[in-house]
N, C-alpha and C positions, 0 to 999 in steps of 0.2 A: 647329522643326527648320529650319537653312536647309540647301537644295541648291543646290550651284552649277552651273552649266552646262557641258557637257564642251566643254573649247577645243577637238578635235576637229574641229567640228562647222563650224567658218571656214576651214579647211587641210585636209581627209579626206571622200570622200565616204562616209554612211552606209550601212550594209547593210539594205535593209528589209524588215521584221520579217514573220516568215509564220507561219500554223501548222502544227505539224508533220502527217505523215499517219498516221491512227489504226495503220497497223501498223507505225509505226518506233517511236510511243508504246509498243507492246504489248510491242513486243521490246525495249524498255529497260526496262517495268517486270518485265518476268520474268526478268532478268540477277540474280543474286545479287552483294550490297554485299561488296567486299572487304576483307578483314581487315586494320586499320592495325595497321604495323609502327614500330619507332620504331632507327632506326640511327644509328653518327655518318657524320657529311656528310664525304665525300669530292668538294672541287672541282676541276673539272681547269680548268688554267690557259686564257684568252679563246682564242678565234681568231684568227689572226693574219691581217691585214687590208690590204687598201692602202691607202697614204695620200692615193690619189686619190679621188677622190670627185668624182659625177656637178656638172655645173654648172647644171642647169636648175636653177629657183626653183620647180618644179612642186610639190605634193603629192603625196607617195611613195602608190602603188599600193598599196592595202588590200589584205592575201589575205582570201579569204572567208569566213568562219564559217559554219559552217551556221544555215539558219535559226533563229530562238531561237523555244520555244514558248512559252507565258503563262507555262507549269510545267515548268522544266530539268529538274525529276525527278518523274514524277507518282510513283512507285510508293514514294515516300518524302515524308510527308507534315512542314508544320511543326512543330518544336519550341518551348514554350518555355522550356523546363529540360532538361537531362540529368543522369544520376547521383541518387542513394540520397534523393533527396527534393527537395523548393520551396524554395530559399531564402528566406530571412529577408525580406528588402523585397517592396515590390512591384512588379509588372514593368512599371509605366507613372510618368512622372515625377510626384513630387509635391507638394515647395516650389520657386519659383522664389529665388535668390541673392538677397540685399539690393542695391537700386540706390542709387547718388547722381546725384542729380540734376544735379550738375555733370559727375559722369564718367560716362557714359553711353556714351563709346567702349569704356569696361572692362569692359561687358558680355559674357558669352561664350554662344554658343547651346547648345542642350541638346547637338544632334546635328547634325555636317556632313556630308553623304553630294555625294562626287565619282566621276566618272569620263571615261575617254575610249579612244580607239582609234588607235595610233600603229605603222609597220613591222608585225612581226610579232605585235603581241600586244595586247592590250585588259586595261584598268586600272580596278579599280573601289579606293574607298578611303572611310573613313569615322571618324569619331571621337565616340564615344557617352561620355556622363557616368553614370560609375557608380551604382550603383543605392542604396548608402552616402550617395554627395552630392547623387543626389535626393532623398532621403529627406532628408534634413539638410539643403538647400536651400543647399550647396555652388557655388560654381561649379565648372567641369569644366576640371583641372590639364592634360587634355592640349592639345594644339596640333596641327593637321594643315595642311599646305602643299604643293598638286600646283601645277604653274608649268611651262609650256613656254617654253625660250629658242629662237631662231632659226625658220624658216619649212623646209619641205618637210621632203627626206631629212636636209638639216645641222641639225634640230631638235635637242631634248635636252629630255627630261622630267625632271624634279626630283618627288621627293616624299619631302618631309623633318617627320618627327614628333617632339616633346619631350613629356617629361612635368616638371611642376615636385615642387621637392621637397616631400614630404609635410609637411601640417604647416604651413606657411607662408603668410600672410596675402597673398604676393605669386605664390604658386606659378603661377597660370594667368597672370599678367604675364612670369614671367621664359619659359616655357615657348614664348608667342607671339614674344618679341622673339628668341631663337635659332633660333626657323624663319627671320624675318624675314633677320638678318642671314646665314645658311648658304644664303638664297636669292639674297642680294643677291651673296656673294661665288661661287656658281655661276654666276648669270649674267652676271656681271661675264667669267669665265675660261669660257663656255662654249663657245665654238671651236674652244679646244686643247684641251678636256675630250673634245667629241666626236672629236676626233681620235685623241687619246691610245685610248680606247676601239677606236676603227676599227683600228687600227694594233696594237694588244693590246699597247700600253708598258705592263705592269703596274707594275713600279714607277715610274715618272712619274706614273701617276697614283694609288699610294697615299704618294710624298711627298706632292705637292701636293694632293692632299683633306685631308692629316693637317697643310697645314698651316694651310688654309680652315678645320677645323675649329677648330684652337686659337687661330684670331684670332677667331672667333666667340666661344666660349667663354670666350676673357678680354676679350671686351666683356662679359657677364656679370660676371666679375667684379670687373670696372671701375664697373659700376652699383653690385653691392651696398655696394661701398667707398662708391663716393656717397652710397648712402643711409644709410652707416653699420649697415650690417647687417654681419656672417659671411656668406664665400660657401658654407658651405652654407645661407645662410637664402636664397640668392639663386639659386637653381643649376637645372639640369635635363640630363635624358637627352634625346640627339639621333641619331637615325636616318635614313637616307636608302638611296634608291633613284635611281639615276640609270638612265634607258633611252632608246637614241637611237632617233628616231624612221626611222632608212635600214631598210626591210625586211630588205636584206640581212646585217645583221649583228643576232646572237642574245646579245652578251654582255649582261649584265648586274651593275652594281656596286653594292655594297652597303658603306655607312662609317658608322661613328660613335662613340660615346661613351655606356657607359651601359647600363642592364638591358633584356633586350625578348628578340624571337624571331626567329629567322629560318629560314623551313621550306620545301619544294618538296615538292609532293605531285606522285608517278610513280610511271605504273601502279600505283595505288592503294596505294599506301606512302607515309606522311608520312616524312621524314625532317630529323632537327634539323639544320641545316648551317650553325648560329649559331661565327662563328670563335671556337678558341677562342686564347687568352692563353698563351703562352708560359711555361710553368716551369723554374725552376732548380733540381735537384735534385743530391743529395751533398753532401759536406763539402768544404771547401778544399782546394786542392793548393798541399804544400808548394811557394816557389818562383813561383806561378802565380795571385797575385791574395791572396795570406798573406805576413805575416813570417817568414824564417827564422828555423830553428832555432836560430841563435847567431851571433855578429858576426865580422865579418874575423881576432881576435885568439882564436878560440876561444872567448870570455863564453856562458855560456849566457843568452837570457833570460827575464825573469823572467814567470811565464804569470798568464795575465788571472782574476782573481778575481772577473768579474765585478761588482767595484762601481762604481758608476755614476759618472761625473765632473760636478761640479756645473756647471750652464748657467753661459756666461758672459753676464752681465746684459747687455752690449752686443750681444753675435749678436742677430741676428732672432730673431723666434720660427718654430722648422722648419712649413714647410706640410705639411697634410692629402696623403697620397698622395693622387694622382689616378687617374679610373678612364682604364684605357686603351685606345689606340685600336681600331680594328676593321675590318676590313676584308677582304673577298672579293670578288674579279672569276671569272665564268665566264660555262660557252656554256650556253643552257637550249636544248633539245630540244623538239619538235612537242609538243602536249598536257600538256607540264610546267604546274604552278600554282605560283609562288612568292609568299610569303607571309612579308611583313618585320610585326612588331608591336609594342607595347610590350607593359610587365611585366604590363599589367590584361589582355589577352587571352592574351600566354603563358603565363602561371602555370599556367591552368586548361586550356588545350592540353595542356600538359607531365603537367599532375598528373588528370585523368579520362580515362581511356581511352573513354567515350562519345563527349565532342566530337569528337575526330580522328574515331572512325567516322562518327560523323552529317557530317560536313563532306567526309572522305571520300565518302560518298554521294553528298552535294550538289553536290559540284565537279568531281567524276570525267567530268560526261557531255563532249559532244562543245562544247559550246556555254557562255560562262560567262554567268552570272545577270544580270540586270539590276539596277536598284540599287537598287531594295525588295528583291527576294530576296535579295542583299547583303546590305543593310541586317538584315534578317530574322536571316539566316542566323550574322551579329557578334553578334546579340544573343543568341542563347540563353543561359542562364544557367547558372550552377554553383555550389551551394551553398558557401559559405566563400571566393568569388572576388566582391567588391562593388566594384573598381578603377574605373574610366574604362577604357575601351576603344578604341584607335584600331589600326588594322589596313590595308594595301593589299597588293591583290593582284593577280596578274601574270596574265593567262593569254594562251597561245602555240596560236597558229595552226597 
């Protein structure tokens, strides 16, 4: 397992760690677990901000958490399964991937567990190899990337997740090199990113995210051309989190490309607020995107039977639709938890109604986990759910 170290901790001073007192313990374990609910996500547009912003170089002022005790919730203990039974594998890793000895940078770890503490809110995040590709001595298809650009309040955190496509001998290659580049090209624009933010330009800043993303994503598939593959043998979903580090401002934006989740637990109700995709529904209007009924001269004409017109051998061959983009800016409120993830932990959020309670539980108190009980807490298990799992989560002061 690697852990990396929370940048935090050179920019922010720490809060230290106390134990709680036995009657705040008592009176949180005799609170009854509330009931998850599951609604669609209603975001209301950022806060609008000024474009001024303070000029020290200082590190922005920490609000305080309350003290965190060994056990966030003693009165709910650990799980390692939820739902109608023990899944299939077992729950500790157990072939490591084939190495080459020459490539030896290709390797990817079991488990990364990150986090930090930035403005108003603290960030735990983690990417676990599903329980299928230990068992099968897989390497692990996802990819997790947390990055702070700039110094004090003009910070900006990055945490941007891929998954590679199933199936493919390069999936955890292409997965890593779209963090890489979605990070290079955030920090490259990270200035007016934080700004745009501060300033609540929502649409400035879901052009230009939507258009960092698809210069990422056709560097993907610019490689797999190279290597003579199909872009989808070469592809991945791409997720992100941008959060400025100024206390003062609560928005938070979410963009990408691709399957996964995106949830905010308040006052103890998960709620899905994964954007969704635009449909077009009805038939044509005459006139309005249709041929007319019939030509200048009265012709009626003649209506479509449906048979197919053979390709013409010179055209290209038509591309694969693409998935499409994604994107949500808002304000998160005191005590919200948001929670962006890929497909291997949302599938089993969406589809068991255990996990959300038990995690409900877990995240509801006053203080967020540290990053074993993190760690812990991503991992529970659900029968018929064996993905990779990479998850980060948001919580507000």
């Amino acid at each position: 397992m690697t852990v990396t170290g929370s940048p935090a901790a050179a920019d922010s001073p720490a809060a230290p760690d106390a134990v709680a007192a036995p009657s705040a313990r008592a009176a949180a374990s005799s609170q009854g677990l509330p009931t998850p609910e599951r609604a669609p996500g209603v975001g209301g547009p950022p806060d609008p901000r000024s474009d001024s912003v303070p000029e020290s170089g200082h590190p922005p002022t920490v609000p305080a958490f309350p003290a965190l005790p060994p056990d966030p919730t003693p009165g709910l203990a650990l799980k390692d399964y939820v739902g109608s039974g023990p899944p299939t594998y077992d729950s500790e890793p157990t072939a490591l991937p084939p190495a080459d000895p020459d490539e030896l940078d290709d390797l990817v770890a079991d488990t990364v567990l990150d986090g930090a503490r930035y403005g108003a809110c603290a960030l735990r995040a983690v990417s676990v190899r599903g329980d299928s590709a230990r068992y099968r001595g897989e390497p692990r298809r996802d990819s997790l990337l947390t990055a702070r650009f700039g110094t004090g309040e003009h910070a900006l955190i990055l945490v941007a997740m891929a998954t590679g496509a199933r199936a493919t001998p390069g999936a955890h290659r292409a997965a890593a090199e779209v963090c890489q580049w979605i990070g290079r090209a955030v920090g490259r624009s990270h200035v007016r990113l934080a700004e745009d933010i501060r300033a609540a330009r929502r649409g400035d800043l879901k052009s230009g995210l939507h258009r960092l993303t698809d210069r990422s994503l056709g560097r993907l598939r610019a490689g797999a051309a190279e290597q003579g593959l199909e872009p989808e043998e070469y592809a991945a979903t791409l997720r992100c989190l941008l959060l400025p580090a100024d206390p003062d401002c609560r928005t938070r934006v979410f963009f990408g490309v691709g399957g996964g989740g995106l949830f905010r637990l308040r006052g103890g109700v998960w709620r899905d607020i994964e954007p969704r995709v635009g449909e077009i529904a009805g038939a044509p209007v005459v006139g309005f995107g249709s041929l007319p009924a019939e030509t200048p001269e009265g012709d009626r004409l003649t209506m479509d039977l449906g048979v197919p017109t053979p390709p013409n051998p010179y055209d290209p061959a038509p591309e694969r639709p693409r998935e499409p983009f994604r994107f949500r800016a808002s304000v998160a409120r005191p005590g919200d938890t948001l929670l962006m993830c890929t497909a291997g932990f949302a599938d089993p959020l969406r589809g068991e109604p255990d996990l959300s309670a038990y995690l409900t539980g877990r995240w509801s108190g006053p203080t967020p986990p540290g990053l074993a009980a993190f760690l812990a807490d991503t991992q529970v298990r659900v029968k018929g759910y064996a993905d990779d799992r990479t998850a980060a989560a948001v919580w507000e002061a």
